[in-house]
matplotlib code that plots the C-alpha trace (Angstrom):
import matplotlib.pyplot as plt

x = [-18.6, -17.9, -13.7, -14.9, -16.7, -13.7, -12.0, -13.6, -14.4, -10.4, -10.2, -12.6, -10.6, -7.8, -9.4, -10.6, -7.2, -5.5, -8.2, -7.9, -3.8, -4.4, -7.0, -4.3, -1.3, -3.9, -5.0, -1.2, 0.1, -3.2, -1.9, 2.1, 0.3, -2.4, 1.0, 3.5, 0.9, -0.1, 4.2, 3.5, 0.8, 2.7, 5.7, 4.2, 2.0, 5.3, 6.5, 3.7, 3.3, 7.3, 7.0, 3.9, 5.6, 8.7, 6.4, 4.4, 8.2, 9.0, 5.4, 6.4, 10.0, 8.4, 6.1, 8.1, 10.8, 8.3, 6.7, 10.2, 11.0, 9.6, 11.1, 14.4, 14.1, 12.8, 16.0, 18.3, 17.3, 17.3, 21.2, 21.8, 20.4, 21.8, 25.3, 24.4, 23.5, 26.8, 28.9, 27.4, 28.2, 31.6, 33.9, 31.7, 32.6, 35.9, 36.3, 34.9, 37.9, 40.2, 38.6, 38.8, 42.6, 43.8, 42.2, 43.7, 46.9, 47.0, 45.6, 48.8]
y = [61.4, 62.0, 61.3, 58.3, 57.3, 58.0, 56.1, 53.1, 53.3, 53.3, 50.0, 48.5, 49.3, 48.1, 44.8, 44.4, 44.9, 42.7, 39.9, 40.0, 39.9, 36.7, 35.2, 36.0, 34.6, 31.6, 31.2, 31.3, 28.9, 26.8, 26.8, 26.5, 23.3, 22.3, 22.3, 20.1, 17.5, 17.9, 17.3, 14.3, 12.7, 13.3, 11.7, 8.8, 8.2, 8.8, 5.5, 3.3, 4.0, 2.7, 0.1, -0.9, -0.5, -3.4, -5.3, -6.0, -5.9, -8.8, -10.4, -10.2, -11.2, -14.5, -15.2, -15.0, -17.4, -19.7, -19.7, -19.9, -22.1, -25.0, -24.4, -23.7, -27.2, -28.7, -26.9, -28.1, -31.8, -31.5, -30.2, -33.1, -35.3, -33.9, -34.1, -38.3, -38.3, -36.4, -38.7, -42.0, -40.8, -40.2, -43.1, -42.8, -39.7, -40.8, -43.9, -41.9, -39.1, -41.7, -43.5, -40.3, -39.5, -43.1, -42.9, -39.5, -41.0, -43.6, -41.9, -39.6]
z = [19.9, 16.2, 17.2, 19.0, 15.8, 13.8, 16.3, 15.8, 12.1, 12.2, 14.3, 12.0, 9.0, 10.6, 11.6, 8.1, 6.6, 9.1, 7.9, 4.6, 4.7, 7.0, 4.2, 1.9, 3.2, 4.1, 0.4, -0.8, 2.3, 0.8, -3.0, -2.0, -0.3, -3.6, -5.2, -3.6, -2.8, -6.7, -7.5, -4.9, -6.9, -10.1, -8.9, -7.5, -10.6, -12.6, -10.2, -10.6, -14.3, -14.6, -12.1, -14.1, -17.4, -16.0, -15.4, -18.3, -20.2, -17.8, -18.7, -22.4, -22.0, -20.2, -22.2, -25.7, -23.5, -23.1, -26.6, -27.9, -25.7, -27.3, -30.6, -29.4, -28.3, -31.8, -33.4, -30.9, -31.8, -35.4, -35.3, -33.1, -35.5, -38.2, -37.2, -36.2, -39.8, -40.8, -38.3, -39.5, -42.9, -42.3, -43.3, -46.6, -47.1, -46.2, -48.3, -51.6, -51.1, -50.5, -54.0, -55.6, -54.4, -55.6, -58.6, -59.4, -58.6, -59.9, -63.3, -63.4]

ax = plt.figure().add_subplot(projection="3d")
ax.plot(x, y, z, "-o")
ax.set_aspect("equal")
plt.show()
């Protein structure tokens, strides 16, 4: 009886160890697991963040466009206008040169 007891205290240990290395290899399967699905959420919040990030760069970009827009516009008329003014003001210009050259010419 007491080898018999022996016996099965022996089995019983042996169960117990053979548990506990399953729970163990478990708990590490379980953490190689926590880990790559906690690289997968890293990564993809890494993507949204940058996708997120062009985005509100392209907002901006669009939106200084259109405020500048406007004023690009304004400064594109007033060089137009001013060379009209220069053009129409050319023969003067012109005709006082040609003045000036005769009369410095004609003065030597």
């Amino acid at each position: 009886m007491t080898m018999e007891l022996v016996k099965e205290i022996k089995e019983a240990e042996s169960k117990a160890e053979a548990i506990i290395r399953e729970a163990q290899q478990g708990a590490r399967q379980e953490q190689k697991n926590a880990e790559a699905e906690a690289e997968n959420i890293i990564l993809e919040a890494a993507a949204e963040a940058e996708q997120q990030a062009k985005e509100l760069i392209k907002k901006a970009e669009d939106e200084a466009r259109a405020e500048a827009e406007p004023l690009t516009e304004k400064r594109r008329e007033e060089i137009s206008q001013l060379r009209e003014e220069a053009s129409g003001r050319l023969p003067e210009a012109i005709a006082l040169l040609k003045d000036k050259v005769v009369k410095t010419d004609a003065d030597n």
